[in-house]
N, C-alpha and C positions, 0 to 999 in steps of 0.2 A: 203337930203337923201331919196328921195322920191321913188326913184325904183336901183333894184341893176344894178350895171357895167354889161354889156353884157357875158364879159368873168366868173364873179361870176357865173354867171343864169347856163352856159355850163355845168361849174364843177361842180354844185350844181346836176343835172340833170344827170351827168355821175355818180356821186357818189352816186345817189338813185338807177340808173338800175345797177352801180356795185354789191349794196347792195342785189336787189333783187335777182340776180343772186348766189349771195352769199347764201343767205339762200331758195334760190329755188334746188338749188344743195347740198345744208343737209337736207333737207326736202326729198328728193330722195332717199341720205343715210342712214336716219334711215328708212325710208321705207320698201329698201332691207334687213338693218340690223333685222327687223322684220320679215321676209318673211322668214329667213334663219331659223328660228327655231320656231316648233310646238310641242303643248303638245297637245295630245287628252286617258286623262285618263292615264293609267300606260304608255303607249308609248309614248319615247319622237322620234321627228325625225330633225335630221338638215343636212341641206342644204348646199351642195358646195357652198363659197361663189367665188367670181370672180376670188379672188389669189389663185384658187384652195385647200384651207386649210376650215376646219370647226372649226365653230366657237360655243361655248354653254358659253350664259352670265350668270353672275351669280356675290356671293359678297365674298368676302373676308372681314372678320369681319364690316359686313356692307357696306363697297365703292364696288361701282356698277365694276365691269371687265371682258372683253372680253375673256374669256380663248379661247387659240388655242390648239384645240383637239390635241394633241402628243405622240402615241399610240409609239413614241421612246425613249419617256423619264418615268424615274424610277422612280422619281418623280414628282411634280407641281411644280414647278419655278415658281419667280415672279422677275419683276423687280422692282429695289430699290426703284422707286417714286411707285408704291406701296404699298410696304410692309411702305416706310414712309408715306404715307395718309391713312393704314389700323392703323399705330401706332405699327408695330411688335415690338417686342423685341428678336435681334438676341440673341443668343446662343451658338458661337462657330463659327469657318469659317470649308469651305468646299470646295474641289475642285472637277471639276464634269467636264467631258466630255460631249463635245458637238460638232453639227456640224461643228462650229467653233473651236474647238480645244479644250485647258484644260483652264479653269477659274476658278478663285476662288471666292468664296460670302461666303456667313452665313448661318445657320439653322436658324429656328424660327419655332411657332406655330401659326396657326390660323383657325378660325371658317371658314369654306367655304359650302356658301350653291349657287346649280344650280339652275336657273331656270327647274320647273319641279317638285322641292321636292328631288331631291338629295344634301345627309350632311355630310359632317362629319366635326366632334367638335375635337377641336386640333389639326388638323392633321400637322405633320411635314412637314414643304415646306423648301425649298432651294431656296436665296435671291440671283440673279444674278447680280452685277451694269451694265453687257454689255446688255445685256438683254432688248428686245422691246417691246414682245408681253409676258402675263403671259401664259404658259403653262400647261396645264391640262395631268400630268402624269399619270401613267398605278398604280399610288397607289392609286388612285380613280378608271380609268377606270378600272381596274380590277377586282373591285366586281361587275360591271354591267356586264348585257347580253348586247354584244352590234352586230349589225350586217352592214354589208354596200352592197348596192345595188346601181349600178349607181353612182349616183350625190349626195345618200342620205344615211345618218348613221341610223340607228334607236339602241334607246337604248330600253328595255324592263326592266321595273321596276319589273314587276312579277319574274324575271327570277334571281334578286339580293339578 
């Protein structure tokens, strides 16, 4: 067993530049995921990302989540893996209108802080199971100044 089979050495060789390619291509993603959103003092600004939606990360009782800015919804949504890796405790079910039609989930509370320095403590979200992306509703966005220009949101913290 002095040197490996020809066909091994191939596969061994495809499955490193697979791999490189793999994380050469998340390395790209957080990149951009970076790029999409600046804080310079009270202004925050974020960035059209490519699905045309803006994106402001931030935690839900500590786990890191991508909210998608949705200046159409009443509330913030979350989806259930979620609210189950934040640890919520629903409170009741809820049925709520959306794009997709009428679904029902749960209420809960939880700690939500943005990157940037925007909080709020307790705040009431509504748990969707159909639900992909967690939602950043108008009961947040609503005490912000927020404006949009082009390609870019900016929020103004002074203005809250």
């Amino acid at each position: 067993m002095s040197e490996f089979p020809r066909t091994l050495k191939i596969i061994t060789v495809w499955a490193v530049v697979g791999l490189a390619l793999f994380l050469g291509f998340r390395a790209i993603e957080a990149q951009q995921q970076r790029l999409r959103f600046e804080a310079s003092g009270d202004v925050i600004t974020l960035h059209r990302g490519p699905d045309g939606h803006y994106r402001w990360p931030g935690r839900i009782n500590g786990v890191p989540v991508d909210f998608l800015v949705d200046t159409g919804a009443t509330r913030t949504a979350l989806p259930e893996w979620v609210a189950r890796k934040a640890r919520l405790d629903t409170d009741g079910k809820v049925t709520s209108s959306t794009a997709g039609g009428v679904v029902t989930g749960s209420r809960a509370r939880a700690d939500l802080v943005l990157e940037g320095g925007v909080k709020a403590s307790s705040l009431r979200v509504v748990v969707l199971p159909q639900l992909d992306d967690a939602l950043l509703g108008m009961d947040v966005l609503g005490r912000l100044k927020i404006g949009q220009h082009r390609d870019q949101l900016t929020i103004d913290l002074r203005g809250s």
